[in-house]
C-alpha positions, 0 to 999 in steps of 0.5 A: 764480368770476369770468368769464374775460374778467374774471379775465384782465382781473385777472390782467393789471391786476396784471400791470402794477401790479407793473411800474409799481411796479417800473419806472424813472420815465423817459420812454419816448421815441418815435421822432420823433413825430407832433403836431398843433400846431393847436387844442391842448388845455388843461390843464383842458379836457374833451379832456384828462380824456377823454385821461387816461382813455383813456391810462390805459385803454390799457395793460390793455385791450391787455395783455387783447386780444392787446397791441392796442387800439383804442378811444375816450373821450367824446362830440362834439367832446371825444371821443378816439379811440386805438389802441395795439400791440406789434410780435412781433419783441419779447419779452412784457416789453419789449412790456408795458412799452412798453404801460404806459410809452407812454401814460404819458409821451406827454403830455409828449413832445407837450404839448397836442397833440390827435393823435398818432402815436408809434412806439417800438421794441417798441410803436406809439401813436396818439390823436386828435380824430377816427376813426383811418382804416382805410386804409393809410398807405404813409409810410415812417417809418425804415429801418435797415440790419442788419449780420451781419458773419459772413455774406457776402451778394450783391445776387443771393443776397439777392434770390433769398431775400427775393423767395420770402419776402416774397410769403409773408410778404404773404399771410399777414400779410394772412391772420392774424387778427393781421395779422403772419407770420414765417417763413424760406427757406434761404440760399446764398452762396459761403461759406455757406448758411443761413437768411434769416428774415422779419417782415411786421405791420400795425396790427390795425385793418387789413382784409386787402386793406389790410395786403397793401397796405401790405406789399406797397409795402414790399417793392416797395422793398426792392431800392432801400432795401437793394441788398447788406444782410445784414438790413433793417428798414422801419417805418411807422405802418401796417405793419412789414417785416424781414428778415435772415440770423440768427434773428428772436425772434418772440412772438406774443400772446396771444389775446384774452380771449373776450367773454362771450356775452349770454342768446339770449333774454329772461329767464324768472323762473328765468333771472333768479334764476340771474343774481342768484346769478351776479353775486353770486358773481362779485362776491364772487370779483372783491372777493376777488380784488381783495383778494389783488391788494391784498394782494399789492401791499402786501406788495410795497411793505413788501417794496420799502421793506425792501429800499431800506432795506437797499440804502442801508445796504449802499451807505453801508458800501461808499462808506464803506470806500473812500479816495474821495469824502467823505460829506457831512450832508443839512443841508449840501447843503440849505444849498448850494443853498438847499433845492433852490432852482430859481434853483440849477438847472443842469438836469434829467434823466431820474433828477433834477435837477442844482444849483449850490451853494457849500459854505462850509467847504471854500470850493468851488462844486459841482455837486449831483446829486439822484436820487430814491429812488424810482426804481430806475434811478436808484438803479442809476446812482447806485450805479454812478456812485460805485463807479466814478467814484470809483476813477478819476484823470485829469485828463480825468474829471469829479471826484467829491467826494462822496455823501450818503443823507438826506432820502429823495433820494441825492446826488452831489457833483462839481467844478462845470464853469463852462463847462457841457457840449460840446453847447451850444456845438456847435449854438449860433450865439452861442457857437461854439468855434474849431478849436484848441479843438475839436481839444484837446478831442476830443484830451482825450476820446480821453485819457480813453477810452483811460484807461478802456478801457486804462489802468486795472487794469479796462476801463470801458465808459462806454456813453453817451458824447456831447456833453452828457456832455462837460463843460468847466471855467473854462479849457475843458478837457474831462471826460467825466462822467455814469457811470451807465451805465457797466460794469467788464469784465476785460480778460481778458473780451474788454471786452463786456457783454450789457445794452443802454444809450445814447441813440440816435444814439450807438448802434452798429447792433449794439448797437441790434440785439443790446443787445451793448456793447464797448469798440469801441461806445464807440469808435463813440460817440466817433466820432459825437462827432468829426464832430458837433465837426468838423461842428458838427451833430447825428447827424441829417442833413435831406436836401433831400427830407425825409428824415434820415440819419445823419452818418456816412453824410453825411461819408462820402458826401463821403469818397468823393467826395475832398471831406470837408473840405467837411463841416467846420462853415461857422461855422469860415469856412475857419479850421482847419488842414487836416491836423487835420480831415481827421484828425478827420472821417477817424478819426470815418468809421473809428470809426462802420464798421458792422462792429466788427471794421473799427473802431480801438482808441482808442488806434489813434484818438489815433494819427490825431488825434495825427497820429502815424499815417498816415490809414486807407483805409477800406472802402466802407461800408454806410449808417447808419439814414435815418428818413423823417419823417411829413407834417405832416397829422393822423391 
C-alpha cells in the first residue's frame, strides 16, 4: 500500500482533476490585486518556467497540507517563492475551487508581473522574486459592511458583543496551529436577543505573536469601520476579521497528511532489503492507483462527450419545436464571418467570443456568438440564453435570430447593435452622450426591466444587468441583451432564486453575502446603472486618500448634504434638466438601499423617472463596501 501522505496526495490530485475536468474555462478573477510593474518576466525566460511550475504545484500541495502552502521553485536570481490558502467561512467546494482556479488564471490577470498578491473571496494567493516576509502586514485591504435587516442593533448592544468576542477570538487565532478561531456570544437589543458570531484567520506562515498582532489592529477599528452594523467584514493579505448577527458556516481543513518519518539510524543489510521490498510494493500500489485514477478519468470523459452529445441533441429538439429563432447551417456562419475571422471581432468574453457578420440571403449584418463547447458554463448560459430570450418581444430586448450547433462550437445569432454598448461611452472622454439621451435610455432600460420582471406570463431575473450588457443600435436606442445569466421564477414563488451570479459592483450586499437573487437585486443593479449615467463614473469611487468606496455611498453622502445635483458628470458642463437628474440620482440611492425591503419595485422606478411620481425620502443608509488598495511596494 502506498504511505499515507502519498495516497492522500492521490487522493486529492484526483480530487482536483476531476474538478478541472468539470469546471467552467473562466478566469477567476481576484479582488483588485497586487502586481509588480518593475523588472517583469518574459514569456521565455527562466522566472516563467519555475512560475508555471510552481502555480501548477500549488493546487494539490494545499489541497494536501490543510488548503495552505507555501513553498518555492528554482535557484538564485529566478527562483519563485508562493504561498496560497483558503479562508474557513468557506465550504471545502468553493475552497478547492478557488485552490485550482487561482493559480491557473493568475498569470493572465497580472501578465509579466514577478510578484503578486491577489485575494479573492474563498482563497488568498501570493508569489514573488524574493522570501514572502513573515511580518504582518496590518494594510486593510477592503471592508464590507454586512446588512441583517431582521435584526435590530445599537452602537452599545453591538459593542458590548464583539468587545468579549474578539479578545477571544485573538487568542485563539493566535493559539491554533491553524492560525484561525470562530465562536459566538449572546446578543441582546431591545427587540431581540440572540447570537453575534465571529471569525478571526491569519496567513498560516504567520507565528503566534504576529497573527495576535494583526488581529488585534483590526479589531482596534471596528468601532470606526462599523459604528451601528449588524455584520461586518475586515481583509487584508494577512489576517481576516468578521462578525455578524446570524450563523457564520465555518469549515475547518483538514489535517495535513503526516510526513513520513525517516529511519533513526543508518541501514543494516536486513534494513535495506526491507526497504527494497517496501519501495517496491509502494511503487507497484502508487502504479495501480495511478492506473484507476487514469481509468476513472477516462471513463469520465467518454462519460462527458456522451453526455454533450445528448445534451446538444436534447437542446436542437426543444429550440427546434418553438416558433422563435431560426436555425442556421455552420457553413453559413463561417461564411459570415470569414471563418471566424479576427478583423470580425467585436469582443471576447469569459465563454467566447463575439463576431460581426453579414449574412447575404437574408441581407442582414448580424452579431454572432461563438461559445465553445468545451465549457460547461458556457454551454449552461447558452442554453438559457435561447430558451428565454427567444420567448421575449419587446422592443427594448436585444433580438435573437438564430442558433446553430455545428463544427464543435454553439452559436448565437443576434440583431447587430451599430453603436455597441453603454459602457463605452459612459467612461470615454471622446464620446460622451448628451443628457436627453442618457435620460431616454435609462428611461429604455426601466422599460425593459418592467417587461421582465412584471409584464411577462413569468418573472425574468435577468441577474446581471450593467452597462456593457446595455447595447445601443444605429439610432441610440437601448436593448438590454446578454441572458446567460438569467432565471424564470413563477410570480407566484415570491421572484427569487438561491444560485449566486453577477459581476460585483452591480451585486447587492445580500446577494454578495447569501447568493440570494430577487427581483429586487435587479432593481439594485439597475440602480447602480442610473448613477454610473448620471455620474458618468464606474461603481468605484477614488477617494483623495486612496481609498475607494461604492457610488452609491458617494452620491449619498452628497444627498444628505442637499447637494446631489453636484454629483452629475462634469462632462455635461451644467446642460441637463435639473428636475430629470435629481429623479435619476434620487431613484438610483433608492434602488441601491441595503435593505431590499426599503427598495422600490421597477415599476415604482419608472414612476420617478417618469416624473409621474413624487421623489421618495429616503432613510439614513448604511455605507456600501470601501476597498482600501494595497501600497504600491512589492511583497
Amino acid at each position: 500500500m502506498a504511505p499515507p501522505r502519498l495516497a492522500v496526495a492521490l487522493a486529492t490530485f484526483a480530487l482536483l482533476c476531476a474538478a478541472a475536468a468539470g469546471q467552467d474555462d473562466k478566469i477567476l478573477r481576484p479582488w483588485p490585486p497586487d502586481c509588480s510593474t518593475a523588472d517583469n518576466y518574459t514569456a521565455d525566460s527562466q522566472y516563467k518556467k519555475n512560475l508555471d511550475q510552481l502555480l501548477a504545484a500549488l493546487p494539490a500541495a494545499a489541497g494536501d497540507n490543510g488548503w495552505f502552502y507555501e513553498g518555492s521553485v528554482g535557484t538564485g536570481a529566478d527562483r519563485v517563492y508562493g504561498l496560497i490558502m483558503c479562508y474557513a467561512d468557506y465550504n471545502a467546494t468553493a475552497c478547492m475551487d478557488c485552490l485550482s482556479r487561482a493559480p491557473a488564471g493568475i498569470t493572465t490577470v497580472c501578465p509579466g508581473s514577478r510578484s503578486v498578491r491577489a485575494m479573492y473571496d474563498a482563497c488568498t494567493l501570493r508569489y514573488s522574486a524574493a522570501p514572502i516576509p513573515a511580518t504582518a502586514d496590518l494594510a486593510v485591504l477592503y471592508i464590507v459592511y454586512l446588512t441583517f435587516p431582521e435584526v435590530a442593533v445599537t452602537s452599545e448592544g453591538v459593542r458590548a458583543a464583539w468587545v468579549p468576542l474578539m479578545s477571544e477570538l485573538t487568542g485563539g487565532a493566535a493559539a491554533s496551529p491553524l492560525r484561525l478561531a470562530s465562536g459566538s456570544t449572546p446578543y441582546s437589543s431591545s427587540q431581540s436577543s440572540q447570537e453575534m458570531y465571529g471569525l478571526a484567520q491569519c496567513s498560516r506562515d504567520l507565528n503566534a505573536s504576529e497573527c495576535s498582532r494583526c488581529v488585534s489592529s483590526y479589531v482596534g477599528q471596528l468601532g470606526k469601520l462599523f459604528p451601528n452594523n449588524s455584520g461586518g467584514v475586515i481583509k487584508g493579505y494577512s489576517c481576516y476579521l468578521r462578525y455578524q448577527v446570524a450563523a457564520l458556516d465555518i469549515t475547518l481543513p483538514p489535517a495535513p497528511a503526516p510526513a513520513t518519518p525517516p529511519p533513526a539510524g543508518g541501514p543494516s543489510s536486513s534494513s535495506k532489503t526491507g526497504i527494497v521490498v517496501g519501495v517496491s510494493v509502494g511503487s507497484v500500489s502508487i502504479l495501480i492507483l495511478l492506473g484507476f485514477s487514469m481509468w476513472l478519468l477516462l471513463r469520465r470523459r467518454r462519460r462527458k462527450e456522451a453526455n454533450l452529445h445528448e445534451e446538444t441533441r436534447a437542446m436542437e429538439d426543444e429550440f427546434e419545436k418553438g416558433s422563435g429563432p431560426k436555425r442556421f447551417r455552420y457553413g453559413e456562419l463561417a461564411v459570415a464571418t470569414d471563418n471566424f475571422s479576427d478583423k470580425y471581432k467585436l469582443g471576447e468574453g469569459g465563454f467566447g467570443s463575439v463576431y460581426r457578420g453579414f449574412l447575404k440571403e437574408m441581407n442582414l449584418h448580424v452579431a454572432i456568438k461563438r461559445v465553445s463547447k468545451g465549457s460547461n458554463q458556457g454551454r449552461k448560459e447558452y442554453a438559457s440564453e435561447v430558451r428565454i430570450i427567444s420567448r421575449l418581444r419587446h422592443r427594448n430586448l436585444v433580438q435573437l435570430i438564430g442558433w446553430c450547433h455545428g463544427g464543435g462550437d454553439l452559436l448565437l445569432v443576434y440583431e447587430l447593435m451599430p453603436n455597441g454598448s453603454l459602457d463605452k461611452y459612459l467612461h470615454s472622454a471622446d464620446n460622451k452622450l448628451s443628457w436627453p439621451l442618457r435620460h431616454k435610455i435609462v428611461l429604455e432600460i426601466a422599460s425593459a426591466i418592467l417587461y421582465l420582471h412584471q409584464e411577462w406570463e413569468q418573472c425574468v431575473l435577468h441577474r446581471d444587468i450593467k452597462p456593457s450588457n446595455v447595447m445601443l443600435d444605429a439610432s441610440f436606442t437601448a436593448k438590454l441583451g446578454d441572458f446567460g445569466l438569467a432565471r424564470l421564477v413563477d410570480h407566484a414563488r415570491g421572484s427569487h432564486t438561491t444560485v449566486a451570479a453577477g459581476t460585483l459592483g452591480y451585486m447587492d450586499p445580500e446577494r454578495r453575502a447569501r447568493g440570494r437573487a430577487s427581483a429586487r437585486s435587479d432593481v439594485y443593479s439597475f440602480g447602480v446603472v442610473l448613477l454610473e449615467v448620471a455620474c458618468g463614473r464606474s461603481p468605484a469611487v477614488v477617494l483623495d486618500d486612496g481609498a475607494v468606496i461604492h457610488l452609491a455611498w458617494h452620491v449619498a453622502e452628497l444627498h444628505g448634504q442637499g447637494r446631489v445635483l453636484a454629483a452629475a458628470d462634469p462632462r455635461l458642463n451644467g446642460e441637463f434638466d435639473a428636475r430629470e437628474m435629481e429623479s435619476v440620482l434620487v431613484a438610483g440611492l433608492w434602488c441601491t438601499l441595503d435593505d431590499r425591503r426599503l427598495r422600490p419595485s421597477i415599476r415604482q422606478v419608472v414612476g420617478v423617472l417618469r416624473l409621474e411620481l413624487p421623489l421618495p425620502r429616503l432613510p439614513m443608509r448604511t455605507p456600501a463596501a470601501t476597498y482600501k488598495p494595497p501600497p504600491a511596494a512589492g511583497l
